[in-house]
HTML snippet that shows the backbone in 3Dmol.js (N, CA, C, O; Angstrom):
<script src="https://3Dmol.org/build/3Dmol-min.js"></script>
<div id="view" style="width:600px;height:400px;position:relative"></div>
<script>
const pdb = `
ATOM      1  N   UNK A   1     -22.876 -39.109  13.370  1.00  0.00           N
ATOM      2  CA  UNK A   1     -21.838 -38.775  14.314  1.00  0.00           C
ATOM      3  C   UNK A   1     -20.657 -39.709  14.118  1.00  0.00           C
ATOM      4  O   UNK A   1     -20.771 -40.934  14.147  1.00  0.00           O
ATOM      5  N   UNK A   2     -19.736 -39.187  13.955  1.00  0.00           N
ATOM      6  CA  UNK A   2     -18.575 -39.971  13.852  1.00  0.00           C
ATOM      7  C   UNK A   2     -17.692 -40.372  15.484  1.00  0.00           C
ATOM      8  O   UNK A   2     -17.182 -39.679  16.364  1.00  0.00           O
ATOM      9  N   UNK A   3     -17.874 -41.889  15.255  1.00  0.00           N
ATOM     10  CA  UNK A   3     -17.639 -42.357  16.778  1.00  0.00           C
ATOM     11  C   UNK A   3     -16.273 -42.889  16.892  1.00  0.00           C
ATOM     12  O   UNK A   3     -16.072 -43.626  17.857  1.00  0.00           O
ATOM     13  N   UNK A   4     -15.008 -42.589  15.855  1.00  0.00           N
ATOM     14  CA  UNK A   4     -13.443 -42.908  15.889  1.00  0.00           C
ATOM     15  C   UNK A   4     -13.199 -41.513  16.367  1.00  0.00           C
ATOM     16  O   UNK A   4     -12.264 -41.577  17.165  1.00  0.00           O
ATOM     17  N   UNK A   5     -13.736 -39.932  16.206  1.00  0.00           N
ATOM     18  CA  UNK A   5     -12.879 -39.141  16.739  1.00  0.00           C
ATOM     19  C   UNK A   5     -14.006 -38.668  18.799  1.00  0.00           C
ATOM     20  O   UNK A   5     -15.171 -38.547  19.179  1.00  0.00           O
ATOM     21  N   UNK A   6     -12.985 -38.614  19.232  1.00  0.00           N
ATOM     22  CA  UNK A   6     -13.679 -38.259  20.715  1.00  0.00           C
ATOM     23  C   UNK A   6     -14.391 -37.158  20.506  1.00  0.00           C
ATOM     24  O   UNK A   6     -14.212 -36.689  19.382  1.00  0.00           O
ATOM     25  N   UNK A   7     -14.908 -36.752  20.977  1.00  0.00           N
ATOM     26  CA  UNK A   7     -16.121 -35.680  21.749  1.00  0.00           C
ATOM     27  C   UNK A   7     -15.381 -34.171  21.677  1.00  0.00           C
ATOM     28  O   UNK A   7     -14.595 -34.088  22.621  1.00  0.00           O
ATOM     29  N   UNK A   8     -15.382 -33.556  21.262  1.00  0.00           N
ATOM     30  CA  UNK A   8     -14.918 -32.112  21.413  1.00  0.00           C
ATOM     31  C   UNK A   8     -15.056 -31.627  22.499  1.00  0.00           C
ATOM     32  O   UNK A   8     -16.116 -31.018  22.648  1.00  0.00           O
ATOM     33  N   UNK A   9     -14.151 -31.667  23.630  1.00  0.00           N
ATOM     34  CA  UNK A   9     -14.656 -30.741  25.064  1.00  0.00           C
ATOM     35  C   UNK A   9     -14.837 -29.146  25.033  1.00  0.00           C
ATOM     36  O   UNK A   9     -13.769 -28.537  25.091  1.00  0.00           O
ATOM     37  N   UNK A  10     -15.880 -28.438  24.961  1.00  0.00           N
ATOM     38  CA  UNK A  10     -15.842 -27.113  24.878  1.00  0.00           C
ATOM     39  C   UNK A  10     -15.235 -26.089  26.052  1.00  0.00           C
ATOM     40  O   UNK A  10     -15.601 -24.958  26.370  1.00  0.00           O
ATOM     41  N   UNK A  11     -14.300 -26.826  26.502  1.00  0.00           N
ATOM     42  CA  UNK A  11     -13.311 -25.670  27.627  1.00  0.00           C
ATOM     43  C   UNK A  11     -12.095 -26.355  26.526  1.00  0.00           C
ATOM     44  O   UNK A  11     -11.160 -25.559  26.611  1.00  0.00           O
ATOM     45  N   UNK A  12     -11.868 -26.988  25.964  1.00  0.00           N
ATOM     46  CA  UNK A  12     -10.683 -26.870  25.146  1.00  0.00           C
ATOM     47  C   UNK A  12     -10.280 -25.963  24.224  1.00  0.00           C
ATOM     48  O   UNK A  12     -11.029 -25.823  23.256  1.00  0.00           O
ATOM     49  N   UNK A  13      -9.176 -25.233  24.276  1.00  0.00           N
ATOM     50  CA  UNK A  13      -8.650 -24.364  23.157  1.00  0.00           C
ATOM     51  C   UNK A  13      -8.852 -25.226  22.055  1.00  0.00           C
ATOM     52  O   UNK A  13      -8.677 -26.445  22.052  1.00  0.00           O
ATOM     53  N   UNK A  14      -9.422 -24.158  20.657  1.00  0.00           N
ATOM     54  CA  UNK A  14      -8.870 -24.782  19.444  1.00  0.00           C
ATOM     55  C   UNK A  14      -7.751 -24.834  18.739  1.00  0.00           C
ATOM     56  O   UNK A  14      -6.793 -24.064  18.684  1.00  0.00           O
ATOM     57  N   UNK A  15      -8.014 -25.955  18.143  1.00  0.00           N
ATOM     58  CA  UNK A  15      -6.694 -25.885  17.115  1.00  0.00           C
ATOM     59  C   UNK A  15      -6.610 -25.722  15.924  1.00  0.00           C
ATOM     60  O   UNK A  15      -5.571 -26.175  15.443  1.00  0.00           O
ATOM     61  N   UNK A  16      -7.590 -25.043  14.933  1.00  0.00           N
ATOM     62  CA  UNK A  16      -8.417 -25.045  13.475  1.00  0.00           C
ATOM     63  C   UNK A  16      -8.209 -23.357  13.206  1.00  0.00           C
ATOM     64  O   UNK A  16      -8.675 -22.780  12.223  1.00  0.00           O
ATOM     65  N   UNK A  17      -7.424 -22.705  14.268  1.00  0.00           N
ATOM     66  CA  UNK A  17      -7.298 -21.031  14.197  1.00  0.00           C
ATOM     67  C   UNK A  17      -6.242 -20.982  13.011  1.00  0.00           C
ATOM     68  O   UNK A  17      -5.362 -21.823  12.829  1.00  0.00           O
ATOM     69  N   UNK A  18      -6.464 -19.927  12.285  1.00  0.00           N
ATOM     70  CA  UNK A  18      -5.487 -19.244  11.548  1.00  0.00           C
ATOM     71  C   UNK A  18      -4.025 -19.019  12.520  1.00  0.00           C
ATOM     72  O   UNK A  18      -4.054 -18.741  13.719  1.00  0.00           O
ATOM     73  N   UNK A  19      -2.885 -19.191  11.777  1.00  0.00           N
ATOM     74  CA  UNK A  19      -1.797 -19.000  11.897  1.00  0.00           C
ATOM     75  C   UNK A  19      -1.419 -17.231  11.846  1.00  0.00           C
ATOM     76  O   UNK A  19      -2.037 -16.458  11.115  1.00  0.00           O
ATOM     77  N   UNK A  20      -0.465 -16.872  12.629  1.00  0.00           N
ATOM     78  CA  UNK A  20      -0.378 -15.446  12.641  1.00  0.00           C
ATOM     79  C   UNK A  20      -0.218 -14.652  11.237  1.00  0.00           C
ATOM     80  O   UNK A  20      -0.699 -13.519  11.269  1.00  0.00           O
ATOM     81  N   UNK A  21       0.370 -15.044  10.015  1.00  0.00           N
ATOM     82  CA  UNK A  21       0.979 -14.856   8.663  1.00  0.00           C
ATOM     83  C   UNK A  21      -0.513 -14.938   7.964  1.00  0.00           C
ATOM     84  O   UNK A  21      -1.005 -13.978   7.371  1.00  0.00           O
ATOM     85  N   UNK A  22      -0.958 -15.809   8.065  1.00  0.00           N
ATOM     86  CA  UNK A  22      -2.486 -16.075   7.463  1.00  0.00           C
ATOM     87  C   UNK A  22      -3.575 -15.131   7.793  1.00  0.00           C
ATOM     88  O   UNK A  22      -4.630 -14.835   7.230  1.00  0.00           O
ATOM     89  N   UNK A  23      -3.097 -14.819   8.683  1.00  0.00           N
ATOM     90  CA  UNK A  23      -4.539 -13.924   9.349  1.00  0.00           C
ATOM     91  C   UNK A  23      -4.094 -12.377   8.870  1.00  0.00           C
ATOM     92  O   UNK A  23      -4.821 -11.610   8.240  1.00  0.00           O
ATOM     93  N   UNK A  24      -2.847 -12.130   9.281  1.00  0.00           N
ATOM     94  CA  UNK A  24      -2.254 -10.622   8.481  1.00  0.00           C
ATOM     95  C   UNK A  24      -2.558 -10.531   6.779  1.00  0.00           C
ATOM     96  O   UNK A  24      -2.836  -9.465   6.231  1.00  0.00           O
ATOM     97  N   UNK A  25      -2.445 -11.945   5.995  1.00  0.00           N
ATOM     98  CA  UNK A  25      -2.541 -11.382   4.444  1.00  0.00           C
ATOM     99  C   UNK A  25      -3.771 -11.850   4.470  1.00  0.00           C
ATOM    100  O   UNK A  25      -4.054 -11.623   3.293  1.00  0.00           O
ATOM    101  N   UNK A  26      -4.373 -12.155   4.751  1.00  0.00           N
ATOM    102  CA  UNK A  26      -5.944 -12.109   4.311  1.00  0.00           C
ATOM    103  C   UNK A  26      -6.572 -10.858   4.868  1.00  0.00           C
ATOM    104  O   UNK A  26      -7.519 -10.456   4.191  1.00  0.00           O
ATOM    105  N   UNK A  27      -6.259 -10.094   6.008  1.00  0.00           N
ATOM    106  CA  UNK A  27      -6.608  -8.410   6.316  1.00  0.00           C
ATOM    107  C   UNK A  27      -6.469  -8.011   5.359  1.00  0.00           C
ATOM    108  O   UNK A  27      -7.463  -7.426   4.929  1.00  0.00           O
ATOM    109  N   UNK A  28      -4.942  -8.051   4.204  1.00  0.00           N
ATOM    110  CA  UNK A  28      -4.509  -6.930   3.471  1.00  0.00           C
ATOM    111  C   UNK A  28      -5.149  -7.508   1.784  1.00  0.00           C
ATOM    112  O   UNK A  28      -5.300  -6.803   0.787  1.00  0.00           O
ATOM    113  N   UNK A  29      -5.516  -9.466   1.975  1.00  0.00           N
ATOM    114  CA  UNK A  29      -6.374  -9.630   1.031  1.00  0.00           C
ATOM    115  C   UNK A  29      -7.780  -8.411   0.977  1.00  0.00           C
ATOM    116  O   UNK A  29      -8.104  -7.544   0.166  1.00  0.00           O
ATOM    117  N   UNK A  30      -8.189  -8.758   1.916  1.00  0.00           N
ATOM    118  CA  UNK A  30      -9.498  -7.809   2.542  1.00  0.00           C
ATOM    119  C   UNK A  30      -9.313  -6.559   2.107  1.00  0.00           C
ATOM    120  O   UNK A  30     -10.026  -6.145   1.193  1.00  0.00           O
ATOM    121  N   UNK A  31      -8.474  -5.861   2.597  1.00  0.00           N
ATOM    122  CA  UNK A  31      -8.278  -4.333   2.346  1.00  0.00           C
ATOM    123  C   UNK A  31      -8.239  -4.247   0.970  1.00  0.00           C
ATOM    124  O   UNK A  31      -9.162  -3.694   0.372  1.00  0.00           O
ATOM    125  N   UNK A  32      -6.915  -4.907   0.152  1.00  0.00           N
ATOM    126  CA  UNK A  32      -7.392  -4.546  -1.201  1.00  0.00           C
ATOM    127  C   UNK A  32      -8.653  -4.408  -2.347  1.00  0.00           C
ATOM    128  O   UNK A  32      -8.599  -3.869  -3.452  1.00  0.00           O
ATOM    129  N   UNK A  33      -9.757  -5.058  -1.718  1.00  0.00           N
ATOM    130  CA  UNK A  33     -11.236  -5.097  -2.085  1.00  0.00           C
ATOM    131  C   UNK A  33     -11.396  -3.956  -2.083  1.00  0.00           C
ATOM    132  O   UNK A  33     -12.120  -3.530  -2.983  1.00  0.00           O
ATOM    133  N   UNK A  34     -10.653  -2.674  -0.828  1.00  0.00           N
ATOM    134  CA  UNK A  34     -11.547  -1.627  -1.010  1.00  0.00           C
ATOM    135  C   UNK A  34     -10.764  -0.527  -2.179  1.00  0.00           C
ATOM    136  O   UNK A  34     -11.128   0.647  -2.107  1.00  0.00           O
ATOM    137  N   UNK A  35      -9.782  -0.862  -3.165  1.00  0.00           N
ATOM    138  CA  UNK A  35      -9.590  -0.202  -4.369  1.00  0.00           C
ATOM    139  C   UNK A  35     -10.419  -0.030  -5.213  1.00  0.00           C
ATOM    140  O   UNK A  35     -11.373  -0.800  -5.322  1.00  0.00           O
ATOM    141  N   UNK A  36     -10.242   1.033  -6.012  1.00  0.00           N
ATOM    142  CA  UNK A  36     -11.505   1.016  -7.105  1.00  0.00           C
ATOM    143  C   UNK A  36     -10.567   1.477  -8.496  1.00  0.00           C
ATOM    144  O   UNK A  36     -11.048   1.675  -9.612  1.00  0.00           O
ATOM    145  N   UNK A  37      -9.441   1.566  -8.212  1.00  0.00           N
ATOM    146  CA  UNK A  37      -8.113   1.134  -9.617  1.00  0.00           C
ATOM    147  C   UNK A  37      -8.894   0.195 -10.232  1.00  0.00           C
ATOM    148  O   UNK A  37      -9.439  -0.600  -9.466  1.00  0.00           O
ATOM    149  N   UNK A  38      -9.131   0.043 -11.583  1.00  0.00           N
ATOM    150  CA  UNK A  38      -9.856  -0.984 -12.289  1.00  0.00           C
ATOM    151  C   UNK A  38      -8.940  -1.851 -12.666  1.00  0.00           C
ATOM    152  O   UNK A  38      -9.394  -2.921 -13.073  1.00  0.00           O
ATOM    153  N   UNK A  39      -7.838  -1.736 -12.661  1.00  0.00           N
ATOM    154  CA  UNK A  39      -6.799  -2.666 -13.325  1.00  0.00           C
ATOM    155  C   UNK A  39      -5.618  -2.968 -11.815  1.00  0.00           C
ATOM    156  O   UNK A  39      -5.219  -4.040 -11.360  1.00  0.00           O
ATOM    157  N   UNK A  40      -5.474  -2.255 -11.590  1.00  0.00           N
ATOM    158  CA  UNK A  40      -4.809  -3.305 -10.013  1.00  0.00           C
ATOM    159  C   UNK A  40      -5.202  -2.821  -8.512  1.00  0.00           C
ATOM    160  O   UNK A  40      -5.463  -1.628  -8.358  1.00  0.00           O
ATOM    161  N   UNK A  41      -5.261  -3.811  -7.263  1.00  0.00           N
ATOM    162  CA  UNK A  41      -5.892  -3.764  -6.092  1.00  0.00           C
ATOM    163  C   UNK A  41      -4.532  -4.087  -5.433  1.00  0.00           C
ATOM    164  O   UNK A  41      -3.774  -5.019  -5.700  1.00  0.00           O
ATOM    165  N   UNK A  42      -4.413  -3.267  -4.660  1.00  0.00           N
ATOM    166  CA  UNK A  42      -3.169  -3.736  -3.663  1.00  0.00           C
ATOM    167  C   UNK A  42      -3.684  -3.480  -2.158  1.00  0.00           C
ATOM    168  O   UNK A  42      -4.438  -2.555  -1.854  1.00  0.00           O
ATOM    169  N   UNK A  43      -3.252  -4.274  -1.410  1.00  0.00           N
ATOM    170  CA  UNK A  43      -3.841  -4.284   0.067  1.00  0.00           C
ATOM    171  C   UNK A  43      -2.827  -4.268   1.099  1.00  0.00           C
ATOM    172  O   UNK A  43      -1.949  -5.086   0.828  1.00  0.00           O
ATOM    173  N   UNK A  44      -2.594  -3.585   2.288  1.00  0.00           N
ATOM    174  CA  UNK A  44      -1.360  -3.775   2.852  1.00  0.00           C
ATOM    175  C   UNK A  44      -1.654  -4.200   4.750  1.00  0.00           C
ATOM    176  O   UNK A  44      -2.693  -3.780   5.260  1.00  0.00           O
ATOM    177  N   UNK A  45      -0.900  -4.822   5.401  1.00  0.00           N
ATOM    178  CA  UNK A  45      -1.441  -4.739   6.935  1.00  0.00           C
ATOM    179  C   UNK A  45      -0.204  -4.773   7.811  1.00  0.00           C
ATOM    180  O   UNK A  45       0.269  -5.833   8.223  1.00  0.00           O
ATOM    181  N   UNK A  46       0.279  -3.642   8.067  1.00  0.00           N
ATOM    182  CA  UNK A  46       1.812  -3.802   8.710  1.00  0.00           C
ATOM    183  C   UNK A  46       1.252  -3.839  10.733  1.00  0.00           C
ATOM    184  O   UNK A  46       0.499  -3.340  11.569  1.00  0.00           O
ATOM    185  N   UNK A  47       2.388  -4.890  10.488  1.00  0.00           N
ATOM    186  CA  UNK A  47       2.090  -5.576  12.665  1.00  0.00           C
ATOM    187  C   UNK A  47       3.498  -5.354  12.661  1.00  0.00           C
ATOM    188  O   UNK A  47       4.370  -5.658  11.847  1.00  0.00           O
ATOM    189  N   UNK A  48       3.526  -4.720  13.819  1.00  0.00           N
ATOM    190  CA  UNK A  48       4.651  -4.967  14.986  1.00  0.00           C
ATOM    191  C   UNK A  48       5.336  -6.033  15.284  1.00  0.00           C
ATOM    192  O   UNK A  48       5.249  -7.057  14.607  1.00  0.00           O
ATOM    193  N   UNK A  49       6.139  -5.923  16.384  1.00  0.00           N
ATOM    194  CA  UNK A  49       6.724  -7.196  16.396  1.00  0.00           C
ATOM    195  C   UNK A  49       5.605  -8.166  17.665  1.00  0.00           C
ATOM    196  O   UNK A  49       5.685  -9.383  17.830  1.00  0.00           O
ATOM    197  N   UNK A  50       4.722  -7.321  18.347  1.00  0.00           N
ATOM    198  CA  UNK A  50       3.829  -8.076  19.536  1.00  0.00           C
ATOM    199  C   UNK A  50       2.815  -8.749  18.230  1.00  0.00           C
ATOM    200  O   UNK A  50       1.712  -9.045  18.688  1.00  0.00           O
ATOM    201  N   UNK A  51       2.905  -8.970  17.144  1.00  0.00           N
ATOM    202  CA  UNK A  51       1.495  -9.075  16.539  1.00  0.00           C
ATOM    203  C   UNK A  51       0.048  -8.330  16.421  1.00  0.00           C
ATOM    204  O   UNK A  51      -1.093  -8.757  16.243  1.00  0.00           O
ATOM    205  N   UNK A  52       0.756  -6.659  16.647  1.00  0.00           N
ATOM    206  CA  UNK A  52      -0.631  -5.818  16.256  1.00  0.00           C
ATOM    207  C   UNK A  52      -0.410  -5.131  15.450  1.00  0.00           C
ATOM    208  O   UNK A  52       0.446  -4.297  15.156  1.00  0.00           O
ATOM    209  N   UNK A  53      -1.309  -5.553  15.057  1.00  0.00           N
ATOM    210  CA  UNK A  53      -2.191  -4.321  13.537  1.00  0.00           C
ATOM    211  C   UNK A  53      -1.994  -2.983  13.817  1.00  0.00           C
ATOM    212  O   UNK A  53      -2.653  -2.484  14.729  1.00  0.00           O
ATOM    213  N   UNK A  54      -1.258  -2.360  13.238  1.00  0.00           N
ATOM    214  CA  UNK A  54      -0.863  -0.961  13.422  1.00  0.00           C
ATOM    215  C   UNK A  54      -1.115   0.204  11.805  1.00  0.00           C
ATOM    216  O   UNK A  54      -0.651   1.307  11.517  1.00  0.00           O
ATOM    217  N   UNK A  55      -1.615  -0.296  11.423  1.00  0.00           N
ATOM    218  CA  UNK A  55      -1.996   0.266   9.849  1.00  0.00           C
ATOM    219  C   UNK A  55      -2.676  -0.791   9.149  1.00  0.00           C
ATOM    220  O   UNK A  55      -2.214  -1.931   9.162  1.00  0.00           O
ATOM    221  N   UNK A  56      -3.964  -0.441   8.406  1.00  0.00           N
ATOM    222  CA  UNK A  56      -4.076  -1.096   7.574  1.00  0.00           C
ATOM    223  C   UNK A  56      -4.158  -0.114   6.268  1.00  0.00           C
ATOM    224  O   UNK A  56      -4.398   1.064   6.532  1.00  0.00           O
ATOM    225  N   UNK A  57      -3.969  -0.498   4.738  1.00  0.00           N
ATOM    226  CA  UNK A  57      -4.546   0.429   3.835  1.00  0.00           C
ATOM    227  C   UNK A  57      -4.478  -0.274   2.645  1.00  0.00           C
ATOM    228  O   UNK A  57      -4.325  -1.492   2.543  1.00  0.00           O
ATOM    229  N   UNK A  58      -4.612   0.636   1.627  1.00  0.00           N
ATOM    230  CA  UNK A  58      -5.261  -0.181   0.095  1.00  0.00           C
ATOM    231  C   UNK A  58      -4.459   1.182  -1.225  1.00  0.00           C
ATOM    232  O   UNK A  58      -4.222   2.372  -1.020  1.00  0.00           O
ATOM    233  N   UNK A  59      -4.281   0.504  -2.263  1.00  0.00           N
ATOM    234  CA  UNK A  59      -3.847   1.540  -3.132  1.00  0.00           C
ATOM    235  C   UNK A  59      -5.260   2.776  -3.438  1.00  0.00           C
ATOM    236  O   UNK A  59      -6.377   2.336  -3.169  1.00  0.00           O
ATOM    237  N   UNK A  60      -5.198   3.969  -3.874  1.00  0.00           N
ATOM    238  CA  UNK A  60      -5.982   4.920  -3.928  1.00  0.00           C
ATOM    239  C   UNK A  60      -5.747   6.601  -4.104  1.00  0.00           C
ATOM    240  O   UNK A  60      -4.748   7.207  -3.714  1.00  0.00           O
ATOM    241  N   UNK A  61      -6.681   7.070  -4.649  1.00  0.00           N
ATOM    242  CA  UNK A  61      -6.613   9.211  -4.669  1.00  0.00           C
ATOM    243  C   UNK A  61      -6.185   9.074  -3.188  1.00  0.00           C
ATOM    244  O   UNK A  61      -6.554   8.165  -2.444  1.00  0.00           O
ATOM    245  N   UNK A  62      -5.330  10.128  -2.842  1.00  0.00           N
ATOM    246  CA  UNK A  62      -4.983  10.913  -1.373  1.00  0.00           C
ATOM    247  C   UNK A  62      -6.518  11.107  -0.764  1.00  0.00           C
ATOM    248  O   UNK A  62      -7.580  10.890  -1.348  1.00  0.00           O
ATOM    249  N   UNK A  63      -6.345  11.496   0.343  1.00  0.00           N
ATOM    250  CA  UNK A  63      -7.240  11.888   1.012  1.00  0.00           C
ATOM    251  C   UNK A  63      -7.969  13.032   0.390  1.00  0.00           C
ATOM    252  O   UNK A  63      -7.334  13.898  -0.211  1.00  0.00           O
ATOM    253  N   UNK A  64      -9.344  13.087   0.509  1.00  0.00           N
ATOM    254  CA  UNK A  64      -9.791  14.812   0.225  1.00  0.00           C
ATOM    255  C   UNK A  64      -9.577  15.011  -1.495  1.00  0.00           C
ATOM    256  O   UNK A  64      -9.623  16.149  -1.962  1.00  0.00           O
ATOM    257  N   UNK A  65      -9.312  13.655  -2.506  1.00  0.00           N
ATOM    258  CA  UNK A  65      -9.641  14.185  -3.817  1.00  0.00           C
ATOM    259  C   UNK A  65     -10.499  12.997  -4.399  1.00  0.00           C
ATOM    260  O   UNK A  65     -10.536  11.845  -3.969  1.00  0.00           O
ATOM    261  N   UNK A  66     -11.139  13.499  -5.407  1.00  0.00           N
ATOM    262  CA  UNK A  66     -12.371  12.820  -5.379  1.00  0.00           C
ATOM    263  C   UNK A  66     -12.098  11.552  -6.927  1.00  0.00           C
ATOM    264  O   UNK A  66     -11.944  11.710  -8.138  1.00  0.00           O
ATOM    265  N   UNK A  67     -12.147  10.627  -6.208  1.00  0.00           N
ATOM    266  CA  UNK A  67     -11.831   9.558  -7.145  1.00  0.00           C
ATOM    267  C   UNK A  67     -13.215   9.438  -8.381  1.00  0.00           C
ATOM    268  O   UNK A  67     -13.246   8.389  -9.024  1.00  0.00           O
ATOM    269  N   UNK A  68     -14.128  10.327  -8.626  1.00  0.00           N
ATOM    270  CA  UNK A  68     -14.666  10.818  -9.321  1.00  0.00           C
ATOM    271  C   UNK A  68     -14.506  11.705 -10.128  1.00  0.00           C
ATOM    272  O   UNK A  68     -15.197  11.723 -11.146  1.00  0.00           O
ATOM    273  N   UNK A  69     -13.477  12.748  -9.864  1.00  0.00           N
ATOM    274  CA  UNK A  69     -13.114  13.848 -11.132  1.00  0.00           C
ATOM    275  C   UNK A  69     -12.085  13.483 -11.590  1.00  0.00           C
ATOM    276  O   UNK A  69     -11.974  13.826 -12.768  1.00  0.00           O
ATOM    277  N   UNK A  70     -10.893  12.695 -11.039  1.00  0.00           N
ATOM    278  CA  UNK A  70      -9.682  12.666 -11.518  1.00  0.00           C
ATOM    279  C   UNK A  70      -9.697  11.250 -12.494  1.00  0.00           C
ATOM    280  O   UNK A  70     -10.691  10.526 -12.422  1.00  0.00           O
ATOM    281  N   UNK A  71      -8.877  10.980 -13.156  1.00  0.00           N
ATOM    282  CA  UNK A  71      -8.590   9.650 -14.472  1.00  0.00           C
ATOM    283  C   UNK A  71      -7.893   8.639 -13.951  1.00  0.00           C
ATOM    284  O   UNK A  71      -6.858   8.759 -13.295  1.00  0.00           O
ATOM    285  N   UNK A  72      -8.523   7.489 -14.271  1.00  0.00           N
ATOM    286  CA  UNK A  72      -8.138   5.819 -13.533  1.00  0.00           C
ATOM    287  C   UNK A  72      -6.975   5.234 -14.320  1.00  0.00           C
ATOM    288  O   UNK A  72      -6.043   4.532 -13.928  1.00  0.00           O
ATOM    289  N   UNK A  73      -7.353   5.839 -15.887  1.00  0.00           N
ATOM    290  CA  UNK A  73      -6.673   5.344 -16.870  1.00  0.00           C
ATOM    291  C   UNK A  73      -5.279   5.881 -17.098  1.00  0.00           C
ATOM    292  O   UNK A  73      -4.935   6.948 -16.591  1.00  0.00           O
ATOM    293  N   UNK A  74      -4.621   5.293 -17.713  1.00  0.00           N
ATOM    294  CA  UNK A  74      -3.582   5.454 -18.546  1.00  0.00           C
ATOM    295  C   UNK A  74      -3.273   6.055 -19.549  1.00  0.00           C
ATOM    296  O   UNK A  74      -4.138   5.980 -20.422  1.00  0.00           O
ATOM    297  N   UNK A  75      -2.034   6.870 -19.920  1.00  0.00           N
ATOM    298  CA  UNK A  75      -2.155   7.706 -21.361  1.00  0.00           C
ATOM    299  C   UNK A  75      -0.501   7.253 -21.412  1.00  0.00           C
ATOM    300  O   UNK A  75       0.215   6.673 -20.596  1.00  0.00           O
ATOM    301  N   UNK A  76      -0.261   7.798 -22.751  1.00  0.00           N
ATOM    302  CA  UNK A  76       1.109   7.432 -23.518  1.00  0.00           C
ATOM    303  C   UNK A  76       2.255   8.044 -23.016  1.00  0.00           C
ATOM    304  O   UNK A  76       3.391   7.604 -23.195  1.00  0.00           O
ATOM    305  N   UNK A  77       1.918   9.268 -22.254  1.00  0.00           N
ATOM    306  CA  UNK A  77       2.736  10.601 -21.954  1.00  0.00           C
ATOM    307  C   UNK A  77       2.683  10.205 -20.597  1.00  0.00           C
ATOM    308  O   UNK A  77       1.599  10.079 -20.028  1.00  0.00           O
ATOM    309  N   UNK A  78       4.048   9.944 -19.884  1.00  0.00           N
ATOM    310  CA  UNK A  78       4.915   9.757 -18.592  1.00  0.00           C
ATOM    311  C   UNK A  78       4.588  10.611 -17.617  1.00  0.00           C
ATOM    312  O   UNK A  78       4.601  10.350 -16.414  1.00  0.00           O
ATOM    313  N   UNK A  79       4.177  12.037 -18.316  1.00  0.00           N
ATOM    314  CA  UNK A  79       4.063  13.115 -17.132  1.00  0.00           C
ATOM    315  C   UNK A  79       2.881  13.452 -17.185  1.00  0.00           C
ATOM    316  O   UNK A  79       2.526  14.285 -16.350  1.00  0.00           O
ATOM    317  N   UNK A  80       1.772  12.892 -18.254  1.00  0.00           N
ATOM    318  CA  UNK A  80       0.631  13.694 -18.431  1.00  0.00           C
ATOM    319  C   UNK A  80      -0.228  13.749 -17.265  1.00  0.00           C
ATOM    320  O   UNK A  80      -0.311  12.842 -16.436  1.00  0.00           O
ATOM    321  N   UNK A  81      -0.744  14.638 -17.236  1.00  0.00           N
ATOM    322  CA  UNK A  81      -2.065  14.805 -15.858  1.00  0.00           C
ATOM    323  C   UNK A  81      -3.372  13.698 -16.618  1.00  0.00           C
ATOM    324  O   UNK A  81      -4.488  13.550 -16.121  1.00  0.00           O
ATOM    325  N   UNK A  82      -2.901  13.037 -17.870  1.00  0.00           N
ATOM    326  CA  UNK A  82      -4.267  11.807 -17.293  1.00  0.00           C
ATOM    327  C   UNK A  82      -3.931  10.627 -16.915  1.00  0.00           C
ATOM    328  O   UNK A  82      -4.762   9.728 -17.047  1.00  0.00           O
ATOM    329  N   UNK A  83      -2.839  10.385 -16.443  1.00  0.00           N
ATOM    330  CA  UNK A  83      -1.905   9.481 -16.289  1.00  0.00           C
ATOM    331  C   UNK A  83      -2.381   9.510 -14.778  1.00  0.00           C
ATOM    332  O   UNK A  83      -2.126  10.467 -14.046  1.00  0.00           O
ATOM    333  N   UNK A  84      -3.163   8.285 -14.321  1.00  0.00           N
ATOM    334  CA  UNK A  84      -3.524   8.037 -12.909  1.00  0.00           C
ATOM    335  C   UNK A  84      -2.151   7.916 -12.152  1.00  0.00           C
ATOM    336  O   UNK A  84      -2.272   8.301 -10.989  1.00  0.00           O
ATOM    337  N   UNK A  85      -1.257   7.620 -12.374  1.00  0.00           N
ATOM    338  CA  UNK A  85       0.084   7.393 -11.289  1.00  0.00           C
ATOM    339  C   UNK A  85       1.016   8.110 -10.521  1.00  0.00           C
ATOM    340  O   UNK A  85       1.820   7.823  -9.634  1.00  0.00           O
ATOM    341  N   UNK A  86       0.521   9.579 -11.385  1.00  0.00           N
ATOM    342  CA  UNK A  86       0.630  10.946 -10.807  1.00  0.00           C
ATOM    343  C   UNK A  86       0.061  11.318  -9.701  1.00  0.00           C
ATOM    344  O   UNK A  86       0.534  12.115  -8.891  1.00  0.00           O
ATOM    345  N   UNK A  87      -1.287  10.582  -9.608  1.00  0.00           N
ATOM    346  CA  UNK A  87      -2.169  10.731  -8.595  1.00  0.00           C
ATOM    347  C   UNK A  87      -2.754   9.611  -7.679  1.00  0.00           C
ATOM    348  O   UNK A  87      -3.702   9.907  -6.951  1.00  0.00           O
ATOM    349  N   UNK A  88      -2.172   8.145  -7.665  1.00  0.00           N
ATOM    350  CA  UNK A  88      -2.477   7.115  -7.082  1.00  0.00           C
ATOM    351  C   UNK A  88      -1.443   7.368  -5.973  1.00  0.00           C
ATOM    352  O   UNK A  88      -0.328   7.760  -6.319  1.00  0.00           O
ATOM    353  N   UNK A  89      -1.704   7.184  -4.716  1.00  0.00           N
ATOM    354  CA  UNK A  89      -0.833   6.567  -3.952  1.00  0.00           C
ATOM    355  C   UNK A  89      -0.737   5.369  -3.397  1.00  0.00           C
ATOM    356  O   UNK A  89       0.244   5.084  -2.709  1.00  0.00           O
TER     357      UNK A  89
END
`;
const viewer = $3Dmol.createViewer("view");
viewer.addModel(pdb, "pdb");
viewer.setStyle({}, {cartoon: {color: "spectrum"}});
viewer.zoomTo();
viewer.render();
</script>
């Protein structure tokens, strides 16, 4: 036990909490985990001005298409349909 710092009173607020900025990019750290882009993860967490979470999301296929039939990869051709960027949002 260390006897230079006092006693922690447990009705005291802490002071060891994340900062408001810290706690928003580590959500959108978080969120980007749930990409499955093999080559980039993007994570996003947009707050208001009260400090609430009002969206969170992650790069990915639209809703309702199956990140199983469509192509992750890249091709040479700008417009080609295997060109994932056509279809990432």
């Amino acid at each position: 036990m260390d006897v230079s710092q006092p006693p922690r009173r447990y009705n005291d607020k802490r002071k060891e909490y994340l900062e408001w900025n810290d706690y928003f990019m580590a959500t959108a750290v978080l969120s980007a985990k749930r990409s499955k882009d093999p080559v980039t993860q993007v994570g996003a967490c947009i707050v208001d001005q009260k400090n609430r979470v009002v969206a969170i999301g992650y790069n990915g296929f639209p809703r309702n298409c199956s990140d199983d039939e469509f192509p992750w990869g890249k091709s040479d051709a700008k417009q080609s349909l295997e060109h994932k960027y056509i279809l990432v949002s």
